[in-house]
FIVO-288446 format. One line per 4 residues: their letters; for each residue x, y, z of C-alpha. Coordinates in steps of 0.02 Angstrom, whole numbers, plus 50000, padded with zeros to 5 digits. Each point is the difference from the previous one (the first is absolute). Example, Ala and Ser with C-alpha at 12.3 -4.5 7.8 and 13.67 -1.06 7.14 Angstrom:
AS = 50615:49775:50390 | 50069:50172:49967
REM end
This chain:
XXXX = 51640:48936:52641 | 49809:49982:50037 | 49967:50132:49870 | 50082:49890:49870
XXXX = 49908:49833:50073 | 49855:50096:49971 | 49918:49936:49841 | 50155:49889:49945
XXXX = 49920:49913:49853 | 50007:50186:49932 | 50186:50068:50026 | 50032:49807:49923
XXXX = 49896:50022:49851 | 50084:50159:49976 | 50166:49946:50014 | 49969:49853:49878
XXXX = 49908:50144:49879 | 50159:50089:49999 | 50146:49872:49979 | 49872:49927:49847
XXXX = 50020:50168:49921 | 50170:50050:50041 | 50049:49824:49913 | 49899:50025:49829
XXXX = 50039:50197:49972 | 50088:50028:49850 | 49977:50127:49873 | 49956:50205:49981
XXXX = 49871:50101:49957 | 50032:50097:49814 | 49958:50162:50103 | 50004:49953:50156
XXXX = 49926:50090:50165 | 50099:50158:50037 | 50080:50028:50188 | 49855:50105:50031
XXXX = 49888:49918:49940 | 50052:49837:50121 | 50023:50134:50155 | 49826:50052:49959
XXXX = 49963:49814:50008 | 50073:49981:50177 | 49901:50155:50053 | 49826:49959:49943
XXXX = 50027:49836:50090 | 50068:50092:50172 | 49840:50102:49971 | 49880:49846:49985
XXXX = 50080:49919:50157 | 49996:50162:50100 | 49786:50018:49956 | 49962:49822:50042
XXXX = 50081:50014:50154 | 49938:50139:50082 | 49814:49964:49898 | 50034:49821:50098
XXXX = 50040:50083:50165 | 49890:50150:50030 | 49866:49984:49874 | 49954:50145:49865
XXXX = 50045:50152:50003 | 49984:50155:49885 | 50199:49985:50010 | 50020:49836:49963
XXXX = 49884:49970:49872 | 50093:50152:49922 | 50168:49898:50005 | 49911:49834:49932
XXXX = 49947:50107:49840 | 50150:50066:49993 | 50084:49814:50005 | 49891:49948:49856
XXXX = 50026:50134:49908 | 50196:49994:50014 | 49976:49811:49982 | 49928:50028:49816
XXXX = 50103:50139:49947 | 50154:49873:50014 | 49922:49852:49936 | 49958:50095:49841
XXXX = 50187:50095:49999 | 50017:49934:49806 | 49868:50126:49938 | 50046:50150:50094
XXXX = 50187:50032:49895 | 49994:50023:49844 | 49938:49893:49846 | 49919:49848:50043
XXXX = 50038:49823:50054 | 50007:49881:49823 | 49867:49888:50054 | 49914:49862:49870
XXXX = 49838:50079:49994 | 50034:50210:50014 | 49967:50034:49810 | 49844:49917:50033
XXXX = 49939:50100:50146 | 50076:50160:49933 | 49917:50006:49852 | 49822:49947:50054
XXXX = 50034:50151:50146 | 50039:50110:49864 | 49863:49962:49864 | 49832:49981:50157
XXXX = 50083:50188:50060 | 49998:50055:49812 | 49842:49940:49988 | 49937:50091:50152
XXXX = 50082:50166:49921 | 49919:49986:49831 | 49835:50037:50096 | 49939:49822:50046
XXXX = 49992:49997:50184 | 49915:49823:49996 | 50101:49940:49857 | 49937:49821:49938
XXXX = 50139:49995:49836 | 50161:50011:49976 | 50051:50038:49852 | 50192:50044:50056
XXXX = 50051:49807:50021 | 50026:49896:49847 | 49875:50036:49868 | 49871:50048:50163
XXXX = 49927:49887:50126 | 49858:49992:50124 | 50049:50089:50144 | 49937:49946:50188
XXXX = 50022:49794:49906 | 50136:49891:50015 | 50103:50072:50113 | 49919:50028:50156
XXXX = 49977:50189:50020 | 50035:50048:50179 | 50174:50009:49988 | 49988:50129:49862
XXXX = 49860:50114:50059 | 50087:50003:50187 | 50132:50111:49896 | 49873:50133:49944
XXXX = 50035:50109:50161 | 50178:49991:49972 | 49971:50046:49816 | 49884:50138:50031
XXXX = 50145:50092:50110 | 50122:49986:49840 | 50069:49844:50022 | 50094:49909:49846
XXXX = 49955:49809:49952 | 50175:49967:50108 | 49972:50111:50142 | 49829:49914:50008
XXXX = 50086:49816:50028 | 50102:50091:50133 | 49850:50062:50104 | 49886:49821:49961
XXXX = 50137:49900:50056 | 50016:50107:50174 | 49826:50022:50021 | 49990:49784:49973
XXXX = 50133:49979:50143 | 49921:50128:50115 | 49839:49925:49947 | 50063:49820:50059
XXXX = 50080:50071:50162 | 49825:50079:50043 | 49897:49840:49962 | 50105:49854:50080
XXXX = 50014:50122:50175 | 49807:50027:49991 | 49978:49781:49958 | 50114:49958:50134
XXXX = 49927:50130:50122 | 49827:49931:49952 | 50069:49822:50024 | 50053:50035:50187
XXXX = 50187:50038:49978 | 50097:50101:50107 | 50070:50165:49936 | 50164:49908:49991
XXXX = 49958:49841:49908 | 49892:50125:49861 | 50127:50108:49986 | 50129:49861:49959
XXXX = 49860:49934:49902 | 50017:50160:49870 | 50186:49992:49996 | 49980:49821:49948
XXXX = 49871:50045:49854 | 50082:50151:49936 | 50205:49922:50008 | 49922:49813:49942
XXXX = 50116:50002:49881 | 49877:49931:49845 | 49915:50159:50037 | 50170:50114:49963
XXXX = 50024:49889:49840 | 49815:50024:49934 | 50060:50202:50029 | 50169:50013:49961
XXXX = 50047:49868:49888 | 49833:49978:49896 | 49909:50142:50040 | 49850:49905:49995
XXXX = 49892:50145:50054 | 49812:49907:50013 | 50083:49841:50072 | 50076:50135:50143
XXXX = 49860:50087:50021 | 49891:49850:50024 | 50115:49927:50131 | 49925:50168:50114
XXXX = 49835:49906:50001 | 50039:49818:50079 | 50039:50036:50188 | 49799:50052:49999
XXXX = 49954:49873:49892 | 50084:49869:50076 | 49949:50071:50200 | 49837:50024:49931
XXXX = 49961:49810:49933 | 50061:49932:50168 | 49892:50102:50102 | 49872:49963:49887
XXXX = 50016:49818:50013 | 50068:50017:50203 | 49868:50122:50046 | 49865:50023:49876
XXXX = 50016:50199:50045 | 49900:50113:49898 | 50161:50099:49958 | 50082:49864:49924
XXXX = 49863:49980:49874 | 49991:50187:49953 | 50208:50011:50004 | 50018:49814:49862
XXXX = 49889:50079:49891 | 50074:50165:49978 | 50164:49961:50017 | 49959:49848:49874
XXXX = 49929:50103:49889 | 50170:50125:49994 | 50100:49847:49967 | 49919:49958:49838
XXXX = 50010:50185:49949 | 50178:49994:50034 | 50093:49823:49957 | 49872:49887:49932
XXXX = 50151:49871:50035 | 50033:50043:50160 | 49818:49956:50050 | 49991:49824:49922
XXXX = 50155:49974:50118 | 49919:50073:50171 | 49864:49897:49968 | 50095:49845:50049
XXXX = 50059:50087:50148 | 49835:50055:50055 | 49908:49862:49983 | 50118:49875:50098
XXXX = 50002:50162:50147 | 49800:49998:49996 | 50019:49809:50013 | 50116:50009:50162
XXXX = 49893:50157:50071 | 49851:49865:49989 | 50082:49869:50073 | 50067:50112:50132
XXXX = 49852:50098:50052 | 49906:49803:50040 | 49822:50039:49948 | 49863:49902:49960
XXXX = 49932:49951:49810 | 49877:50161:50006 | 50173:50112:50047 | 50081:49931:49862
XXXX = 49863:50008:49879 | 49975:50187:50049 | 50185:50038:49977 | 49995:49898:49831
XXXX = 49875:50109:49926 | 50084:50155:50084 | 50143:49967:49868 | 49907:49961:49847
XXXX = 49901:50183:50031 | 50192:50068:50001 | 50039:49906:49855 | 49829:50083:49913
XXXX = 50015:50139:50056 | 50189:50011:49941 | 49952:49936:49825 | 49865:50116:49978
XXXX = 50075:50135:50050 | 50144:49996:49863 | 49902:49907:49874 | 49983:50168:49878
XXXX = 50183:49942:50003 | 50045:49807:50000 | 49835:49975:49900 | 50041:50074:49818
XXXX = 50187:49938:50044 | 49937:49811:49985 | 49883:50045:49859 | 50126:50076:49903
XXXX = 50116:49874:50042 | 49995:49944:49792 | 50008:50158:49963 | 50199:50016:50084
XXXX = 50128:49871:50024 | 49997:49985:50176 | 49933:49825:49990 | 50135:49947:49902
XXXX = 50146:50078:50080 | 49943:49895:50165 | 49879:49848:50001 | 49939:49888:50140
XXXX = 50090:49857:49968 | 50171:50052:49929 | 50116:49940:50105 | 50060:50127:50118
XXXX = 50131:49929:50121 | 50161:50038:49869 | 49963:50151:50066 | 50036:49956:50169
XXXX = 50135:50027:50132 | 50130:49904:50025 | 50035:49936:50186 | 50149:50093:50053
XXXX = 49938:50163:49935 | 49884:50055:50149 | 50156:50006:50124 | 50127:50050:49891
XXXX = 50052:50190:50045 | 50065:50046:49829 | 49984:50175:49923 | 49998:50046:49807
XXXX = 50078:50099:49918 | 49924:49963:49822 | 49820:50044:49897 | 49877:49876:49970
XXXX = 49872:49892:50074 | 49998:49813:50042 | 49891:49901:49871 | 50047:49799:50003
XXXX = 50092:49882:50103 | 50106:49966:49877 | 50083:50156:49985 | 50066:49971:50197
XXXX = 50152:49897:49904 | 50087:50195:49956 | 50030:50055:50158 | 49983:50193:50024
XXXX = 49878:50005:49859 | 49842:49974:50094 | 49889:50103:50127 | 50044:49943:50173
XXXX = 49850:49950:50089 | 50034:50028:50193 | 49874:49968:50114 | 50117:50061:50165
XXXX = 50077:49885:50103 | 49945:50123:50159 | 49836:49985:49939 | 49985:49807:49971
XXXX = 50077:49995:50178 | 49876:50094:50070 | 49860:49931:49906 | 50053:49833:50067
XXXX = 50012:50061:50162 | 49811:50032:49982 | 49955:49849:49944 | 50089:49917:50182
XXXX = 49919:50147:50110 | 49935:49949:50160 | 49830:50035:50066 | 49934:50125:50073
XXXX = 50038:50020:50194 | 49865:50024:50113 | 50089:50132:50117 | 50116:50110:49885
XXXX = 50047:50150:49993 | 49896:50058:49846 | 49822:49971:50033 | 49932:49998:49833
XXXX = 50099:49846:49966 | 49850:49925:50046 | 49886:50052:49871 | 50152:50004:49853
XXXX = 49991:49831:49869 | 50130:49881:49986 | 50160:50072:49869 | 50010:49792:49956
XXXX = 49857:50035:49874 | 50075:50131:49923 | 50164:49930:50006 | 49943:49825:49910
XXXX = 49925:50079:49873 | 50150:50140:49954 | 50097:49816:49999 | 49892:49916:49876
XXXX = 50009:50152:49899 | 50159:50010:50007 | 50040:49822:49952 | 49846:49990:49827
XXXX = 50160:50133:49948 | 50142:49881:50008 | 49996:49866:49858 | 49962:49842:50067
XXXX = 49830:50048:50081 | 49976:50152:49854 | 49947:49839:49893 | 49840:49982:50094
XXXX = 49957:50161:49940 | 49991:49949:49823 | 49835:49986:49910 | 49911:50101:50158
XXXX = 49859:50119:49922 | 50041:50135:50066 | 50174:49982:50080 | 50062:49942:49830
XXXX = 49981:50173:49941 | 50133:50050:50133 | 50146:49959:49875 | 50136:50026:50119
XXXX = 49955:49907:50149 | 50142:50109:50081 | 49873:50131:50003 | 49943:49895:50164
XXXX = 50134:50100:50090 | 49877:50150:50017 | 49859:49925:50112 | 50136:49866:50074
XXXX = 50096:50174:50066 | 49853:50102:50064 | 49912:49853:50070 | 50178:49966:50100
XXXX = 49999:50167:50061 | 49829:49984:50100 | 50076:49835:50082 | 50168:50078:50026
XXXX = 49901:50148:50092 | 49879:49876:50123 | 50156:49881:50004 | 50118:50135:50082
XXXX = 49838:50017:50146 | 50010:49833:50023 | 50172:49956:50044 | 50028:50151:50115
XXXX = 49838:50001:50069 | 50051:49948:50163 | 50194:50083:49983 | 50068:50163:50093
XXXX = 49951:50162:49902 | 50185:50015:49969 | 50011:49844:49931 | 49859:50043:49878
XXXX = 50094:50167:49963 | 50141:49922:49959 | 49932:49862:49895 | 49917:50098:49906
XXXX = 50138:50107:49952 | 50124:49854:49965 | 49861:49948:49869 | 49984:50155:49918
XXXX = 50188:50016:49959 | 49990:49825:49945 | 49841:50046:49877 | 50093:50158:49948
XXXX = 50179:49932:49960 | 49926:49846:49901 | 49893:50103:49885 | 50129:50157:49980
XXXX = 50084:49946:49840 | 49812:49999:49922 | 49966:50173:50037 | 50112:50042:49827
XXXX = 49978:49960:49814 | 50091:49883:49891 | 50002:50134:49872 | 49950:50182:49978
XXXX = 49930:50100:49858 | 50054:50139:49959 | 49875:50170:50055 | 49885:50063:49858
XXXX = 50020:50128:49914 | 49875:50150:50020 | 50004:50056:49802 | 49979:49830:49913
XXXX = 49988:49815:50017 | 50153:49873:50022 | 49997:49839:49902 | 50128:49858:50091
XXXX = 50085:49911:49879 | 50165:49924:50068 | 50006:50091:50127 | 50014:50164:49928
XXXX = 49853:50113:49996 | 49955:50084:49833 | 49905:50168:49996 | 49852:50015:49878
XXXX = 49944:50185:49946 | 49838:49978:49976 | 49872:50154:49955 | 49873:50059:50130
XXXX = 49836:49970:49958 | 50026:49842:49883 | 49924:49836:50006 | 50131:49864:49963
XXXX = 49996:49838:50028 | 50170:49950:50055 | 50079:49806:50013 | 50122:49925:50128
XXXX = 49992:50150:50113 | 50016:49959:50194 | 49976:50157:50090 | 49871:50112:49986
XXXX = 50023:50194:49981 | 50004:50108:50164 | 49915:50125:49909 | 49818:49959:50000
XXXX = 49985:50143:49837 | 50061:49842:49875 | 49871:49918:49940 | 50103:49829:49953
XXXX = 49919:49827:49997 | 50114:49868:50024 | 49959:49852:49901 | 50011:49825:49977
XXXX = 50109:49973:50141 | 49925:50066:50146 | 49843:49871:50084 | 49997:49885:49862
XXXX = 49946:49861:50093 | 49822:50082:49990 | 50001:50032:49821 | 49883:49940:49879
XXXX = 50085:49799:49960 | 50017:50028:49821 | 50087:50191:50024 | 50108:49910:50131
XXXX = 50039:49858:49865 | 50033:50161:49877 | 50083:50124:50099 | 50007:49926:50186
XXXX = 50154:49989:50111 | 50030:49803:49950 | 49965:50038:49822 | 50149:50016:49876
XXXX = 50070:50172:49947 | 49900:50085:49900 | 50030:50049:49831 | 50014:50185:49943
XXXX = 49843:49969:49911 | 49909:49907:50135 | 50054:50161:50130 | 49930:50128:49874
XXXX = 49845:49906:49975 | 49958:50013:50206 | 50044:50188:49985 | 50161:49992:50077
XXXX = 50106:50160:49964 | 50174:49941:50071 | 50098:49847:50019 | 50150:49933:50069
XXXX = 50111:49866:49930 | 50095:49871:50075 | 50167:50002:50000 | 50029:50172:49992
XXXX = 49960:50165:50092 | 49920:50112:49855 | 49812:50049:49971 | 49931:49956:49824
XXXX = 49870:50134:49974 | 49866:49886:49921 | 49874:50082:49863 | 49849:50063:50068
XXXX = 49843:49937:49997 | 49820:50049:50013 | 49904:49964:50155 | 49864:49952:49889
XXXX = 49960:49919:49851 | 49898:49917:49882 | 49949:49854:49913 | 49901:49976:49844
XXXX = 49925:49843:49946 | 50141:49847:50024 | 50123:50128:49985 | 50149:50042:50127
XXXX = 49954:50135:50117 | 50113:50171:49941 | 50017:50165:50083 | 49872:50110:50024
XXXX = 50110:50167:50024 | 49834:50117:49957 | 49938:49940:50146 | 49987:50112:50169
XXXX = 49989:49915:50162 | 49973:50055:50185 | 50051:49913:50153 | 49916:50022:50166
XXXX = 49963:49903:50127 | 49918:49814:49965 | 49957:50093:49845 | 50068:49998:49802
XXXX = 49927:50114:49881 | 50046:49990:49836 | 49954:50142:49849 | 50002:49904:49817
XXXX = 50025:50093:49862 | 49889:50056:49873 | 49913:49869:49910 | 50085:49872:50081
XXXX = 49962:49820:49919 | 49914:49844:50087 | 50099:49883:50086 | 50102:49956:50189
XXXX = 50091:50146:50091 | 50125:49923:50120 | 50106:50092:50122 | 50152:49969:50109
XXXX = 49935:49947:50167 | 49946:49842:50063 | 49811:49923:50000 | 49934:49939:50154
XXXX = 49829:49979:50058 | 49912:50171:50041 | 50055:50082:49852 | 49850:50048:49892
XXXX = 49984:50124:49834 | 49892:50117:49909 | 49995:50063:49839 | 49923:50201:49982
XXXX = 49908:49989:50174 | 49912:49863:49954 | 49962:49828:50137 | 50156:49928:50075
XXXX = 50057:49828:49946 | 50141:49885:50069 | 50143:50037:49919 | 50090:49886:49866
XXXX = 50189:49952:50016 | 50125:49971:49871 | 50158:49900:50053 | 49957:50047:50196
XXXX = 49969:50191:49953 | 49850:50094:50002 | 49899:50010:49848 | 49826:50044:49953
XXXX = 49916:49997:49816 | 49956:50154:49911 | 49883:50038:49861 | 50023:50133:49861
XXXX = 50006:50185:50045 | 50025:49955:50177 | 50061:50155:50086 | 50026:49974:50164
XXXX = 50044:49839:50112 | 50012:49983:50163 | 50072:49873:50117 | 49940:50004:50190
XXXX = 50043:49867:50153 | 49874:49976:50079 | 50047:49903:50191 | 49826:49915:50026
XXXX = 50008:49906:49857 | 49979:49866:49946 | 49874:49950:50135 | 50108:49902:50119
XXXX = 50081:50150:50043 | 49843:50092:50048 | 49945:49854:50110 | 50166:50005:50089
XXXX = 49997:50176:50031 | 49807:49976:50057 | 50066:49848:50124 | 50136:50141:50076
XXXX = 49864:50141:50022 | 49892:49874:50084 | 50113:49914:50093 | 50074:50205:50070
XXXX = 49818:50020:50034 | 49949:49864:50101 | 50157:50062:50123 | 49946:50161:49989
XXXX = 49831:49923:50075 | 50072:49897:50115 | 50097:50144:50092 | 49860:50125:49988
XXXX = 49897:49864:50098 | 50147:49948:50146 | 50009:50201:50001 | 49828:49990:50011
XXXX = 50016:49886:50142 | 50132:50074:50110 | 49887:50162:49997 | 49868:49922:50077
XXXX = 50100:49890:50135 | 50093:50178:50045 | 49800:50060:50024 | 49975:49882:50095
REM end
């Protein structure tokens, strides 16, 4: 009886957790979890509670920190159990991610190990811009052993949960947890149920992988703020600067969350005006030092904001909060069996049609548990209580996250600078789940400080079942495709997958595709439907995903060489036409066919024929700043463009033209990249010099 006394507020919070969730479940996964995948489930978490235990009990150990890797490892295996059968989960964004993995890999193998252009998405596209390019370069080891576009999600999704397990044990360590509050800490992060949907369900892969980096950020801004340690400062700023090279959208949303936990570490630590003034600027030289490290990044981004449609697809003060959640949604346990994402409130009136968005009734439990944790006992059994924060912080803030999501409060979000780029305010659910786990973790410490170590035991195991069996049903898919083929690529229309023999060696530009090949030998550009949020705004308008359907004509004049038709199945083989062509005087541009043309890498080159006449040579791919020309060796100028494509002006007898893309230009680009090297150099310095410094005190 004493062991179930022990920490009561707990075994209450869970038994409320699980009656809430038992009462809302309804519903099935499409492809659910398999039995062994859920007994894998069960014995990952028997592993986890068996290592924090005995970690808890008689400290480290070769042994045990053996069977703690071993429980993390397990642990990530199952949560990513969609990607290791067959096919892949159907998830909102997986063309997306597929085909950028594919083309940056393709670029890699045509001999451009530091590729800048992409000219295998759309009609090409700045590569490294726009999307944030961590989470496409972490899949170049992966790539480099042989691994398809889809085997590549499979080991980025793993290596995110694994990632996540590894960073909220070493935050909550660093934060003064016991082995068995951090360890229930990770189950929390990597089972938070938002976290399985980003995977499973949308397979947002930068959104996942970015969710790796908050238990460090978010440790790191309250010790920061708490402590003012020197550790802190260096750990923001890197970690800060992975975030932006990861999920530019993620970031604008930690930085609510880690300014309110600075805030509280302030108020906490007591210190006088000159403390607070030196932990003030401590953050701003994280923030600099995070903006100038990834500035050859985020600075052409916002230059060449005119230059895409990104500022039209989400402004500042468009109302965001129809894209809210709705009240019940965070506690209602219901799985899905369907494909699709959530978009407005509105559509919550068809039930069954929309994305559930389940926060976890175990974890809102828990969370609020944290928020009501006592204090800190002077005698307890786990002596670095003492030095360990307060989980209320954390536990506040993972609230107010939590709530901007639902749509009452989302409404204050409207009109917010950088917030209102968000667009979903459910996206909250990310840093609202990892910020819970780190309270969850120093909660646990808290109520059983003073308990029995049995009681603790137990506890702890109680809460892991509980964690487990509410997030199970996420651990499938709503819907599966279908594996790819080895030989050719697979077009999904209506379910049914169409093959398309296409010749080896061929450059085709091919519409309404939504897998790439396997076979990194095709060289296919998918076009006009893949990224066209970051297309030029008049091509979008043209040929862009909220355009109209294109006319045969329109298709042939953007070199497209197939195209499918709605309302039926069959391929119309579309006449082909020249990658480049000409234009004399007012005159329509017509084919060049005479003309011979080599693609490499961030370079065109393009052989006229004999005589050729004065006038505008236009080609197939897109213009965007950086592109430059020549005609017969002579200077480089900035290239023309016709209707979005690249174009440069000729004069009589012209021979040869060349196009080149040149990654420093125009000169805002070259000052970003100079801000990077100098900001990489001034670290450099300032590590050479502690080095420096520790040499001599070890002299000494």
């Amino acid at each position: 009886m004493s062991t179930v006394v022990a920490g009561w507020p707990w075994w209450l919070g869970l038994a409320l957790a699980v009656t809430a969730a038992a009462v809302t479940s309804s519903g099935s996964m499409g492809a659910a979890p398999s039995t062994i995948g859920l007994l894998g489930l069960a014995l990952a978490l028997l592993l986890v509670w068996c290592s924090a235990t005995l970690l808890d009990r008689w400290g480290r150990g070769p042994s045990r920190i053996l069977l703690a890797a071993l429980a993390l490892v397990s642990l990530a295996v199952v949560a990513g159990q969609a990607f290791l059968e067959p096919g892949l989960p159907r998830g909102h964004d997986i063309s997306y991610h597929l085909w950028a993995l594919w083309s940056t890999w393709r670029c890699v193998l045509d001999g451009d190990l530091l590729p800048r252009w992409n000219p295998y998405l759309g009609l090409g596209m700045p590569l490294l811009s726009f999307y944030s390019p961590l989470s496409y370069l972490a899949a170049w080891p992966a790539q480099l052993l042989g691994a398809s576009p889809a085997q590549a999600i499979a080991w980025l999704m793993f290596a995110g949960q694994l990632l996540t397990a590894i960073t909220t044990l070493a935050a909550l360590r660093w934060l003064g947890a016991s082995y068995s509050g951090a360890m229930l800490g990770v189950v929390v992060a990597m089972l938070a149920p938002y976290h399985l949907l980003n995977q499973n369900l949308r397979v947002a892969l930068a959104e996942t992988l970015a969710m790796s980096l908050l238990p460090l950020l978010f440790a790191a801004s309250w010790q920061l703020g708490r402590r003012g340690r020197r550790s802190a400062r260096w750990l923001l700023g890197l970690t800060g600067s992975a975030l932006l090279l990861t999920h530019v959208l993620t970031a604008f949303m930690a930085l609510l969350l880690c300014a309110g936990l600075f805030v509280l570490g302030v108020r906490a630590a007591r210190v006088d005006r000159i403390g607070r003034t030196q932990r003030l600027v401590a953050l701003s030289l994280c923030a600099v030092f995070s903006l100038g490290a990834t500035a050859f990044w985020w600075l052409p981004v916002i230059a060449e904001v005119d230059h895409t449609s990104v500022d039209r697809l989400s402004r500042p003060g468009r109302a965001i909060s129809p894209f809210a959640v709705t009240v019940r949604e965070p506690v209602t346990r219901r799985a899905w069996e369907r494909y699709g994402i959530r978009h407005k409130l509105s559509e919550v009136a068809e039930p069954g049609l929309v994305m559930p968005l389940y926060f976890g009734c175990g974890l809102l439990g828990l969370v609020v548990l944290a928020a009501l944790a006592p204090p800190a006992l002077r005698r307890s059994a786990l002596p670095q209580l003492q030095a360990s924060p307060s989980p209320r912080a954390f536990a506040v803030l993972a609230l107010l996250a939590l709530a901007l999501a639902v749509w009452p409060v989302a409404r204050l979000l409207d009109g917010l600078p950088l917030l209102g780029r968000i667009m979903f305010p459910w996206r909250l659910y990310g840093p609202a789940s990892l910020c819970s786990a780190l309270a969850i973790g120093l909660a646990f410490d808290r109520y059983f400080s003073s308990a029995p170590n049995r009681s603790r035991v137990l506890a702890l195991g109680v809460s892991l079942l509980v964690l487990g069996w509410d997030s199970a049903p996420f651990l499938g898919a709503p819907a599966r495709l279908p594996a790819l083929s080895e030989d050719g690529v697979h077009q999904l229309y209506r379910g049914q997958a169409i093959k398309l023999d296409l010749p080896r060696g061929s450059f085709l530009r091919v519409e309404r595709l939504q897998l790439p090949p396997v076979d990194y030998g095709f060289r296919i550009a998918k076009s006009y439907r893949v990224f066209p949020e970051y297309m030029a705004p008049p091509l979008r308008e043209r040929y862009g995903k909220l355009s109209k359907p294109p006319s045969v004509a329109t298709s042939q004049s953007y070199h497209a060489s197939f195209r499918v038709r709605r309302g039926g199945a069959a391929l119309q083989q579309l006449e082909p036409k020249p990658l480049v062509s000409l234009r004399l005087g007012r005159g329509g541009y017509r084919g060049l066919p005479e003309a011979r043309w080599e693609l490499s890498p961030e370079r065109l080159e393009l052989t006229l024929p004999p005589q050729s006449q004065a006038g505008n040579i236009r080609v197939a791919m897109a213009w965007f700043p950086g592109w430059m020309s020549r005609v017969d060796g002579g200077p480089w100028r900035r290239a023309l463009r016709s209707r979005s494509l690249l174009a440069a002006s000729i004069p009589a007898g012209a021979e040869h033209l060349e196009f080149r893309y040149f990654a420093l230009r125009p000169w805002y680009r070259a000052v970003a990249m100079g801000l990077s090297v100098l900001t990489f150099s001034f670290l450099l310095f300032l590590l050479l010099r502690e080095a420096w410094r520790w040499r001599i005190r070890s002299a000494l």
